[in-house]
C-alpha positions in Angstrom: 102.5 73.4 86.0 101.3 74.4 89.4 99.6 77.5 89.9 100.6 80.8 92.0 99.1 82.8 93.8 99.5 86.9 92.9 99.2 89.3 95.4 99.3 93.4 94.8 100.3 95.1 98.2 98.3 98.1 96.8 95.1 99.8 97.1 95.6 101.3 94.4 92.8 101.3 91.6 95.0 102.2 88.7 97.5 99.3 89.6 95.0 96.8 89.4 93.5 97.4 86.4 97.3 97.7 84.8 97.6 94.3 85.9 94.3 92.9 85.1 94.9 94.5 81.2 97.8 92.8 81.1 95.9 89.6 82.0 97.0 88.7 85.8 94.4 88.5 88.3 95.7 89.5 91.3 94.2 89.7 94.4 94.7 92.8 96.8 95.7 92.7 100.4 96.3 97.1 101.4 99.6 96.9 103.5 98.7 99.6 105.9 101.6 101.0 106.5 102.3 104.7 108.2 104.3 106.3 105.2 104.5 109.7 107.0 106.9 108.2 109.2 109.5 106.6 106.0 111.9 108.6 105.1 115.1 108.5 102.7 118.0 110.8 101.5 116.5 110.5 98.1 113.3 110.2 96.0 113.8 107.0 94.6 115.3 106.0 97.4 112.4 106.8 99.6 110.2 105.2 96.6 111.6 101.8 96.9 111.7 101.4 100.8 107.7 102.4 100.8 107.3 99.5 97.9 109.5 97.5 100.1 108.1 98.3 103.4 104.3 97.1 101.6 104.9 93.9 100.0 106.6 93.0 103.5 103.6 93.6 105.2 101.4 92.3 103.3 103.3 89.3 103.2 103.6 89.1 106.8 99.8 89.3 106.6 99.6 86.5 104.7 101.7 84.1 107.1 99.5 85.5 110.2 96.3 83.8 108.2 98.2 80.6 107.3 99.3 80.6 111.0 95.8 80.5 112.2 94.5 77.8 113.8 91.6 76.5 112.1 87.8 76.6 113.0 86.6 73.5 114.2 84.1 72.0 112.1 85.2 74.4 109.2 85.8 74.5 106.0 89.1 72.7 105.1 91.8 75.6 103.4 92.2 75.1 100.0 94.9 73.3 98.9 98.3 75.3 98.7 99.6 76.9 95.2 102.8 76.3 93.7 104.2 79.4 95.5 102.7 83.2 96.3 103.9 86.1 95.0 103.5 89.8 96.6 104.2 92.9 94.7 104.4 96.2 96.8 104.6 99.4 94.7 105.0 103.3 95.6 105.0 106.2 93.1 106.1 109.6 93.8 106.8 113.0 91.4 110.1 114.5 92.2 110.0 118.3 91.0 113.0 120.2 92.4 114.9 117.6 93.7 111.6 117.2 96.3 109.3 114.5 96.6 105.5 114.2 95.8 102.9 111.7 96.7 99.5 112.4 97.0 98.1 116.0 97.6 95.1 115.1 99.4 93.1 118.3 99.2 92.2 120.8 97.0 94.5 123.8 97.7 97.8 121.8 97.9 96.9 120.0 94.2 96.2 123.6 93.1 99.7 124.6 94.5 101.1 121.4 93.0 99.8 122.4 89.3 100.9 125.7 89.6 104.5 124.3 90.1 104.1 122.0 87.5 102.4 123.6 84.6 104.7 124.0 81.7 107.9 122.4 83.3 108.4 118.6 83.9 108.9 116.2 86.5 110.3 112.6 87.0 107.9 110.0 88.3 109.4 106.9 90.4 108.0 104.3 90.8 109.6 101.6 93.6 108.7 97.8 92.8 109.7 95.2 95.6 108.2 91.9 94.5 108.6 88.8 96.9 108.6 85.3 95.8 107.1 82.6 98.9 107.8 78.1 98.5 107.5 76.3 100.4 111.5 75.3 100.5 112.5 79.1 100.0 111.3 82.6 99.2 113.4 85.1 97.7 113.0 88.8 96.9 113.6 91.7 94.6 113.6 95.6 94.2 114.0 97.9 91.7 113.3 101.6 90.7 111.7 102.5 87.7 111.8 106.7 86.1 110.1 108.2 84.0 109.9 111.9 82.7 107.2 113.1 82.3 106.1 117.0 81.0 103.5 118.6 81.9 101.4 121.1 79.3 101.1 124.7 80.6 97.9 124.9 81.9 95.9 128.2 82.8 94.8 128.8 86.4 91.3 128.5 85.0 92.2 124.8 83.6 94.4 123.8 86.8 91.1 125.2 89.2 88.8 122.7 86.6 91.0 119.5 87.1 90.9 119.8 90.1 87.3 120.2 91.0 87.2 116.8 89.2 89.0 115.3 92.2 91.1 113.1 90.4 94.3 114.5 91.4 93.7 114.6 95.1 94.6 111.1 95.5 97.0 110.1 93.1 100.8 110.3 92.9 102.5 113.8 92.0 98.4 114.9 91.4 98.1 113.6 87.8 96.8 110.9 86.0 97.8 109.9 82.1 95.1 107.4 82.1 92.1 110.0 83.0 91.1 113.7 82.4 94.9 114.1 83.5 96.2 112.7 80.2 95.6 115.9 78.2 97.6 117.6 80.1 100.2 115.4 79.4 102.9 116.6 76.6 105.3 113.9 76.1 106.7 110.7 78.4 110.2 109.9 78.7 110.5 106.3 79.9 107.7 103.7 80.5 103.8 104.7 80.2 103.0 102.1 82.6 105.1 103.3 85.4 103.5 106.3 85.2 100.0 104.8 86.0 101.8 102.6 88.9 103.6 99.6 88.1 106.1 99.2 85.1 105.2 96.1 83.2 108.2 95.3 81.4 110.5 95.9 85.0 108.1 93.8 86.6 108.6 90.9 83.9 112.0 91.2 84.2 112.2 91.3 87.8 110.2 88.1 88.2 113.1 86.6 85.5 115.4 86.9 87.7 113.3 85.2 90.2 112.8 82.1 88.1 109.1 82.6 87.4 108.0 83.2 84.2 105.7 85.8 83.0 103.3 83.5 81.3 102.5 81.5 84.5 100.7 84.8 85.8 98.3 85.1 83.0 94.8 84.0 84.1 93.4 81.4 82.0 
């Protein structure tokens, strides 16, 4: 069976290592897009274009270097795989109907907890995933939920967790796989989606795209 090639339009550290638990081993190429200037009537609306929008790019990316003309005297490109595949993903918290990505600094993940503490949120996760042959290349996106409550923390505890850092750069300002997870009451939906990328949608997405989840799993 001929191999493919697995590419995560993500920077994203937590994405990764979902993948690489679940035994893929992709290989990371950041889209770069602006998403300050993405917008959308909806939260998991505006989730799924920003997934979309990535594994585009990246993908675009990746026919810019085959594209290339080669070095002369160079070393030969290796031979091509049985097809690529690009996964873009984009998680954000909705809390009042509102969408939240990424704090960024200290004071707005202190705001963010304050909001949060004792209620509980829905985290969306957009998944585009694009499949590239040679003879055709095909594409699919989906949305996945999950609810997600949040313990009631005091301001001493929210000022604490957020010294840490962690939640500065990470959707809605939490993590459930880090010093986030205590505060962390109960999950409605998948646990993986709430990390960054929901395994099972994922599998099931690639279904429908005639691959097979096995033929991702490194040897």
């Amino acid at each position: 069976m001929s191999r493919l090639r697995l590419v995560l339009a993500s920077g994203s550290p937590a994405r990764l290592r979902v993948l690489r638990s679940a035994g893929l081993d992709p290989e990371v190429i950041v889209s770069g897009i602006d998403e300050s200037a993405v917008t959308a009537e909806i939260v998991p609306e505006l989730a799924l274009t920003l997934a979309r929008l990535k594994a585009e790019a990246a993908a675009d990316k990746l026919a810019a270097a085959e594209d290339a003309a080669p070095i002369p005297g160079g070393t030969p490109p290796p031979e091509p795989p049985g097809g690529t595949i690009v996964i873009g993903c984009d998680s954000l918290l909705e809390l009042d109907g509102a969408a939240h990505g990424k704090p960024g600094n200290a004071a707005a993940a202190i705001e963010r907890w304050r909001r949060m503490s004792g209620r509980s949120g829905v985290l969306h996760t957009g998944h585009h995933v694009i499949v590239i042959e040679r003879d055709r290349t095909r594409s699919r996106s989906e949305v996945c939920s999950t609810t997600v409550r949040f313990a009631e923390l005091s301001a001493a505890e929210i000022e604490a967790y957020v010294a840490t850092g962690e939640p500065l750069e990470v959707a809605g300002g939490f993590t459930i796989d880090g010093r986030g997870g205590a505060f962390i009451t109960g999950l409605e939906g998948d646990h993986s989606n709430v990390i960054g990328i929901s395994l099972p949608l994922l599998r099931t997405m690639l279904a429908d795209l005639d691959v097979a989840w096995p033929r991702l799993w490194r040897p």
